[in-house]
C-alpha positions in Angstrom: 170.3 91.6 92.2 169.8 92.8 95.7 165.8 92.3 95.9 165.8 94.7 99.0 167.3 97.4 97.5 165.7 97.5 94.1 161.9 97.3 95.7 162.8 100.1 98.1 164.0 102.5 95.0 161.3 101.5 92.9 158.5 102.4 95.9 159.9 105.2 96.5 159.6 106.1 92.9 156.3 104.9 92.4 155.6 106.7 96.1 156.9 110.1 94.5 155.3 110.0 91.7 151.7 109.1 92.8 148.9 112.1 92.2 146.3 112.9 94.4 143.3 111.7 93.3 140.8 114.3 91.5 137.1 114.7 93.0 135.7 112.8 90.2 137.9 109.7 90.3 137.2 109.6 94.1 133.6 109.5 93.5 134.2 106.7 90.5 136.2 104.6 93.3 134.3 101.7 95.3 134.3 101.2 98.6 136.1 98.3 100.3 134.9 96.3 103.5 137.0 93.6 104.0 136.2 91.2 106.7 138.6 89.1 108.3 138.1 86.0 110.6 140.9 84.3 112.6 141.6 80.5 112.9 138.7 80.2 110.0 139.1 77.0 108.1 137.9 76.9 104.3 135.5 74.0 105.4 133.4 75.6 108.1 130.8 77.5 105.5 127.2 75.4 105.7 126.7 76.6 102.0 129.7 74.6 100.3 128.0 71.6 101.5 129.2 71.2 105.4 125.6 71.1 107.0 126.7 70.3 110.5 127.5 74.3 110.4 125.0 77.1 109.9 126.4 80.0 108.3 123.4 82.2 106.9 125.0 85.0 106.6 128.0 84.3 104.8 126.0 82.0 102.8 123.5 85.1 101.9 126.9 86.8 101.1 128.5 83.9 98.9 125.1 83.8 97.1 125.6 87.1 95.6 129.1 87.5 94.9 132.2 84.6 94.1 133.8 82.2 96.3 137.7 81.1 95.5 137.4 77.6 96.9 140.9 77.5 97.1 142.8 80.4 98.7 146.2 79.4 100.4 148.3 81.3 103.3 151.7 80.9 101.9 152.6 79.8 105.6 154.7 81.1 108.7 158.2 81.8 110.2 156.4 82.3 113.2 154.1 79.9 115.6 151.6 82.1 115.4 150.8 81.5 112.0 148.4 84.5 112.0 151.1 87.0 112.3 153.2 85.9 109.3 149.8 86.1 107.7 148.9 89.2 108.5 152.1 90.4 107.6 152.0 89.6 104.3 148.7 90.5 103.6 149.8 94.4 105.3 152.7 94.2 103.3 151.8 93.0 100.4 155.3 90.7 100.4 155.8 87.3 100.1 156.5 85.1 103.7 160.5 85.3 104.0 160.3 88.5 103.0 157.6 90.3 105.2 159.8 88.1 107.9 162.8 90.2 107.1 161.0 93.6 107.1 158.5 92.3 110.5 160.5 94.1 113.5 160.8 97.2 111.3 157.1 97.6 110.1 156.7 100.8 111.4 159.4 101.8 109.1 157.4 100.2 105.9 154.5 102.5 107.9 157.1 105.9 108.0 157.1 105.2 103.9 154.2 104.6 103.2 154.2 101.1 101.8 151.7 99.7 103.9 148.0 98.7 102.8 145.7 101.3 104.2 148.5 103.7 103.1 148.1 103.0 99.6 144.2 103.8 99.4 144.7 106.4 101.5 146.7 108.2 98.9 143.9 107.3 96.1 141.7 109.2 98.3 140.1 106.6 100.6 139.0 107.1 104.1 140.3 104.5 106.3 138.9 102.5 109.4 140.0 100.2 111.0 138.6 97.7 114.4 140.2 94.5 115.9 143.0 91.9 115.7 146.1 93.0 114.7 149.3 91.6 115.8 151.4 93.4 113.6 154.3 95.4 114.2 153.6 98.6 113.1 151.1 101.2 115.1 147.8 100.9 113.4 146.4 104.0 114.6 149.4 105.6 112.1 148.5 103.5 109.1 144.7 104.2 109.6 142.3 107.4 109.5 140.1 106.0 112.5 141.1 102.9 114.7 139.1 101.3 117.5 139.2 98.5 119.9 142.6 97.4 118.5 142.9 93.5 120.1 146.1 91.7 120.9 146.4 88.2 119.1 144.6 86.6 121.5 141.1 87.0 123.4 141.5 88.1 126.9 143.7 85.6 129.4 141.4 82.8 130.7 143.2 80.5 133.6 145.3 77.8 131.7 144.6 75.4 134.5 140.6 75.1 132.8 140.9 76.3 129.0 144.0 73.7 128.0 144.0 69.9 128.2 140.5 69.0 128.4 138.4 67.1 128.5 139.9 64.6 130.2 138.1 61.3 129.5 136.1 60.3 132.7 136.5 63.3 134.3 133.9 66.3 134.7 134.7 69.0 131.8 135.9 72.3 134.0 135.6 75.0 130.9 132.3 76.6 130.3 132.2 78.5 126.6 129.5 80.4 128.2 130.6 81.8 131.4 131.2 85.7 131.3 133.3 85.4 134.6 136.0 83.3 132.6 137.4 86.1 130.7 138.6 85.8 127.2 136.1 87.2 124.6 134.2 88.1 127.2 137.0 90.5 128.7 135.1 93.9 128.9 131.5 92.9 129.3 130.6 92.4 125.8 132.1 89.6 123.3 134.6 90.6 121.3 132.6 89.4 118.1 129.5 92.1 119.4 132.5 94.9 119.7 133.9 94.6 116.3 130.4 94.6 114.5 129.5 97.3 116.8 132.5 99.4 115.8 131.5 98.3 112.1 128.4 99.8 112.0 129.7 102.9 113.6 132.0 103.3 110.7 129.6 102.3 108.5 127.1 105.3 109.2 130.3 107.7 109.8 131.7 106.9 105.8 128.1 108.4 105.4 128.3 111.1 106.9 131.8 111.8 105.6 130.8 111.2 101.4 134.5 109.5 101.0 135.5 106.2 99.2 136.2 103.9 102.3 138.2 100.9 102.8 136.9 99.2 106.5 139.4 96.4 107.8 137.1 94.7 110.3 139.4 92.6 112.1 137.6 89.6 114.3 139.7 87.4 116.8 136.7 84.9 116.2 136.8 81.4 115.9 140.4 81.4 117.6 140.4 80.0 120.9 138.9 80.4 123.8 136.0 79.4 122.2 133.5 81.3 123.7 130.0 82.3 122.6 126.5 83.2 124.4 124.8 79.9 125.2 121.9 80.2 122.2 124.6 79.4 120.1 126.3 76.5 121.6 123.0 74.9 122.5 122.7 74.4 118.5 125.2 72.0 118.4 124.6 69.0 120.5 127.6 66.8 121.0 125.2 63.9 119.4 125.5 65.9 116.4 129.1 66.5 115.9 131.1 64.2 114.1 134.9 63.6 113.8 136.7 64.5 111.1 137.4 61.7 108.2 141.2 61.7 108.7 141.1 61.8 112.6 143.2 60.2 114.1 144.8 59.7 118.3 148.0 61.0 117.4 150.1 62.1 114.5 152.8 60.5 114.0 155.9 62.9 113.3 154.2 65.6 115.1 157.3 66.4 117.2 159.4 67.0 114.8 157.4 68.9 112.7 157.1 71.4 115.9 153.3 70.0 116.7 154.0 68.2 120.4 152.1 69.0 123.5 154.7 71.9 123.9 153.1 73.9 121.1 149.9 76.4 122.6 147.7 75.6 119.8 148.3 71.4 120.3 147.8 71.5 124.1 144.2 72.3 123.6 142.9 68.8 123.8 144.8 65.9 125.8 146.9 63.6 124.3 145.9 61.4 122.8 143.2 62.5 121.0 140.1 61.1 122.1 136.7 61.7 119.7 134.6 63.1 122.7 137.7 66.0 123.0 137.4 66.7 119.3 133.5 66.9 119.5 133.7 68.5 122.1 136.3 71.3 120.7 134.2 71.4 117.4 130.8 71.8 119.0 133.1 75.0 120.4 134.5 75.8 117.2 131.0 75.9 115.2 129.0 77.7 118.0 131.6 80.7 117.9 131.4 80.4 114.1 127.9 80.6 113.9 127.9 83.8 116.6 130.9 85.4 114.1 128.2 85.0 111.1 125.3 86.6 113.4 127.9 89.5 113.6 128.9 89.6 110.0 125.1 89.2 109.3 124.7 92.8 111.4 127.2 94.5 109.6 125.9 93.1 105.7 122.4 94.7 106.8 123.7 98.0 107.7 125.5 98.2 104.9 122.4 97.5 102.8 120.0 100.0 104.8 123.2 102.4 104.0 122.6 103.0 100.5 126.4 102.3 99.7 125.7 98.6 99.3 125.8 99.2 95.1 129.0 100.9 95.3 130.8 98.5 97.7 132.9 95.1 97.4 133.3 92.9 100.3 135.0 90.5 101.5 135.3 88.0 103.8 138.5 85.8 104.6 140.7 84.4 107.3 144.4 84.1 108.1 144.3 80.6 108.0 142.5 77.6 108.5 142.5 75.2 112.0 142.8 71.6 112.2 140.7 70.9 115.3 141.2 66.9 115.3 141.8 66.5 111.7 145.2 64.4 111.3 145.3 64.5 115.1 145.9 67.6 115.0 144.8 70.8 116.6 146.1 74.0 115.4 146.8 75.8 112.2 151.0 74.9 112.2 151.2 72.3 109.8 150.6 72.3 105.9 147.2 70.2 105.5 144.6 71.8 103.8 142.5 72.3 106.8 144.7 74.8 108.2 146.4 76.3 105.0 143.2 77.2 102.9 140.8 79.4 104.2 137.4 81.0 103.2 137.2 83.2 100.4 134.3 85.4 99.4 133.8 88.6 96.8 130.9 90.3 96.4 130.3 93.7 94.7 129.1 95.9 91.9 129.2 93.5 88.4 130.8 90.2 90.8 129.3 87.0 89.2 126.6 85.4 91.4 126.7 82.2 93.1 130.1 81.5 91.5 133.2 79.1 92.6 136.2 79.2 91.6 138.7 76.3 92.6 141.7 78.4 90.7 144.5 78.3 93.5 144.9 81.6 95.0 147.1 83.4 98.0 144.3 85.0 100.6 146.7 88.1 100.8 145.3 88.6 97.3 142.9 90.5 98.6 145.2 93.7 99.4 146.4 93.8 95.2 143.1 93.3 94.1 141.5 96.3 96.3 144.6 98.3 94.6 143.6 98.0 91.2 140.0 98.8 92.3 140.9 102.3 93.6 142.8 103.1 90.3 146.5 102.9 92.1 149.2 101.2 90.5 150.2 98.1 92.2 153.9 99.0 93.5 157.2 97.1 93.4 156.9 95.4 96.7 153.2 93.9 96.6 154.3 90.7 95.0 150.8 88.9 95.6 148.3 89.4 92.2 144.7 91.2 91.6 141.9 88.7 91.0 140.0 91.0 89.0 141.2 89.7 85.9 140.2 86.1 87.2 137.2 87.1 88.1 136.5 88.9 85.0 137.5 86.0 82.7 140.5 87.8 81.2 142.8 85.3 83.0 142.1 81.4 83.0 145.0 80.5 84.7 146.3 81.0 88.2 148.3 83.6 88.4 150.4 80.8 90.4 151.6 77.4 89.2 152.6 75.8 92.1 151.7 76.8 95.6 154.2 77.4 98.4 153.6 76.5 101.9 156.0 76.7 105.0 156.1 76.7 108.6 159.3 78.0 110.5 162.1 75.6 109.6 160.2 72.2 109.8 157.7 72.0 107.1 157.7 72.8 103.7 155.1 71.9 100.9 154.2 72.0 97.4 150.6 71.8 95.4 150.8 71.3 92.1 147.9 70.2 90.2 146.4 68.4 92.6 149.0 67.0 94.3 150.6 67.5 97.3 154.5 66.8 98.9 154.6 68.0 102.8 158.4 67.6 103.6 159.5 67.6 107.3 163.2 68.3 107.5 164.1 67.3 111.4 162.3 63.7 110.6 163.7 63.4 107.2 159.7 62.5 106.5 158.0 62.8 103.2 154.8 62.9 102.4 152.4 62.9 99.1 148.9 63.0 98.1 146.7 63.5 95.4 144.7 66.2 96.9 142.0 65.7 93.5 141.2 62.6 94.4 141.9 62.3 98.0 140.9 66.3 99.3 141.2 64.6 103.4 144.5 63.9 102.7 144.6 60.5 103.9 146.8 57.8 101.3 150.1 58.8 101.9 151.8 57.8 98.6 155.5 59.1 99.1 156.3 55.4 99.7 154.8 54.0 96.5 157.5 53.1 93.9 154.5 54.0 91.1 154.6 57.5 92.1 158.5 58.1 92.8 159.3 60.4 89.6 156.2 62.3 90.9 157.4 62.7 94.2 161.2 63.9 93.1 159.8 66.3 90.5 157.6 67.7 93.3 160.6 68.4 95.6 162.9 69.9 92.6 159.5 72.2 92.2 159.3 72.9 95.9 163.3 73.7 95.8 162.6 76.3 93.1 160.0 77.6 95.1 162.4 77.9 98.2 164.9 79.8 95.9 162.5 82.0 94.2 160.7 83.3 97.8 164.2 83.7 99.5 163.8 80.7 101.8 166.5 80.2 104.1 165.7 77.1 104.4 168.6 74.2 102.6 166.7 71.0 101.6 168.9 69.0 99.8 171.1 67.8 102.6 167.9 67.1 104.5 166.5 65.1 102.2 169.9 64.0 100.1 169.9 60.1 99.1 165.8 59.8 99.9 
């Protein structure tokens, strides 16, 4: 069957025959705020037990709604991770597939397909503020668009942001300095803009008596790490620790595409030294902890609103980040550092204080706010609502085995807690049982005991490959191992 051409009749079917919405299912229809963090890894939340991070707000908002403990980004044919993410979760379509419809999003925009679209038919107003990298003009797909941000923060000079800091030698970068640039381009941080632009929103869905769906887009925690100093004097370098699995150097990390060429790896000097990683952490949590003061803004509003009752949020990231973990320090590889990412849904009859480890795709998020406003979920969207998780009418994930991939030199398989990491160009595989082992530190590909476990992996991970279109072949790479 040609996949392409079947989802584009089918949409445009389902397209065609969609109704406008009548005035009392628009006033039946919640509201949607979805907040969305950059380079946010699934471990920087103080309230699932990491107390050398303070994260109130998101805490206050995990404490009234649900928490999927284990949401996955499927991965990247890009090395910027966040904009095969982002893709997909605009899209609705699986990695290889938002790849091959990327440099002609605007036309998925010209039909309709696209996220905001879809509400927007059931009758939504729709806002949108912040990163978004994604080849399509969002002030099309949106009602209202403001501040729209490039992937990145504003330039900073190379020469003082990258490769530091340098052991015995005075620490050029300051996270606090407004004359650096970066998310301090324009006067006011980024972070301030985009919960700024929230609120606005928030009081102008209001005024305006519509259903609303409110993509808040942060650039936040992604480097440069910059926040006002308040928040960096809370973290004390004595009070950082390194990461259980660091490590100076990873071993195959040239051939999996993580060398000091790669942006995201040239952060930090090579090798790694603990006082860069503390120092990069101490960094990471301070912008974290500013991102939550924001979020923290924008949660009150809505309360003071009156539209709190009749509103789901939530709150996720495009990834995760290593920053030193596996001497690593960016999001392109397939530890769960920088595959999972936060996860949190609160709204009108959402369980309380509840987490769920059932293994999830972030870019869930876009399918489940479709069944919310009544609209059937179309052809293309191949991610799957977690309303029937969360409602206890499905105990299984809607997904056996989770697919990871990063451009055509990893590939990865999780499977009831286990994992196989595969690096093509080094020939290199790599297991572990996640359960037991959740730092990912005792590689066991090596251990005759677990050999059946390891080949049944791969045959899973091939199936995987076949049944998401993956152009990449791994049997010749990996043929007589």
């Amino acid at each position: 069957m040609n996949y392409s051409l079947a989802i584009g009749l089918a949409t445009i079917a389902s397209c065609l025959l969609a109704a406008s919405p009548t005035a009392a299912q628009e006033n039946s229809r919640p509201n949607v705020l979805f907040l969305f963090a950059d380079d946010f890894s699934y471990e920087a939340l103080g309230y699932l037990g990491h107390t050398d991070i303070e994260t109130p707000n998101l805490d206050r908002l995990a404490s009234r709604g649900t928490t999927f403990t284990h949401a996955y980004n499927m991965g990247s044919f890009s090395g910027a991770v966040c904009v095969a993410s982002r893709a997909m979760l605009i899209s609705g379509r699986s990695v290889w597939r938002s790849n091959a419809i990327y440099n002609t999003m605007d036309q998925e925009r010209e039909a309709g397909r696209l996220w905001p679209q879809l509400l927007k038919r059931a009758g939504y107003d729709t806002y949108m503020t912040g990163k978004w990298h994604i080849q399509a003009k969002p002030e099309l797909a949106f009602d209202f668009t403001r501040h729209v941000r490039p992937g990145m923060p504003g330039p900073v000079d190379l020469a003082i942001a990258y490769n530091r800091p340098l052991p015995n030698q005075p620490d050029p970068w300051s996270p606090t300095d407004k004359s650096l640039g970066g998310f301090w381009e324009g006067g006011s941080h980024w972070s301030e803009v985009g919960a700024n632009d929230a609120i606005d929103y928030l009081q102008l869905a209001k005024q305006r008596g519509n259903p609303f769906f409110l993509y808040v887009a942060f650039n936040a925690p992604h480097d440069p790490r910059q926040s006002p100093r308040e928040f960096l004097e809370k973290y004390p370098l004595d009070r950082i620790q390194v990461p259980a699995n660091y490590r100076p150097e990873y071993p195959y990390k040239d051939a999996m595409g993580c060398g000091p060429d790669l942006r995201d790896e040239k952060l930090a000097p090579f090798p790694r030294t603990e006082h860069a990683v503390k120092t990069h952490r101490r960094e990471y949590y301070a912008l974290i902890t500013h991102l939550d003061a924001q979020i923290g803004r924008i949660l009150d509003q809505l309360d003071q609103s009156g539209m709190a009752e009749n509103t789901w949020v939530f709150f996720s990231a495009d990834h995760g980040l290593a920053v030193g973990h596996h001497g690593l320090f960016g999001k392109q590889n397939l530890y769960d550092h920088s595959v999972r990412a936060p996860f949190i849904v609160a709204g009108p009859g959402v369980a309380a204080g509840r987490k769920l480890a059932t293994p999830i795709y972030l870019q869930d998020v876009m399918p489940t706010t479709l069944e919310l406003a009544g609209v059937k979920q179309p052809p293309h969207v191949e991610f799957r609502s977690l309303l029937p998780l969360m409602g206890g009418k499905q105990t299984q994930s809607s997904y056996p085995a989770i697919y990871g991939a990063y451009v055509d030199l990893q590939r990865s398989v999780t499977v009831d807690g286990w994992k196989l990491i595969v690096y093509p160009k080094a020939r290199v595989a790599r297991l572990y049982h996640v359960a037991a082992d959740p730092q990912e530190t005792e590689d066991l590909a090596s251990d005759p005991k677990h050999a059946a476990r390891r080949s049944q992996l791969l045959d899973r991970l091939i199936a995987l490959q076949r049944e998401f279109d993956d152009p990449l072949e791994l049997k010749e790479a990996f043929h007589g191992q």
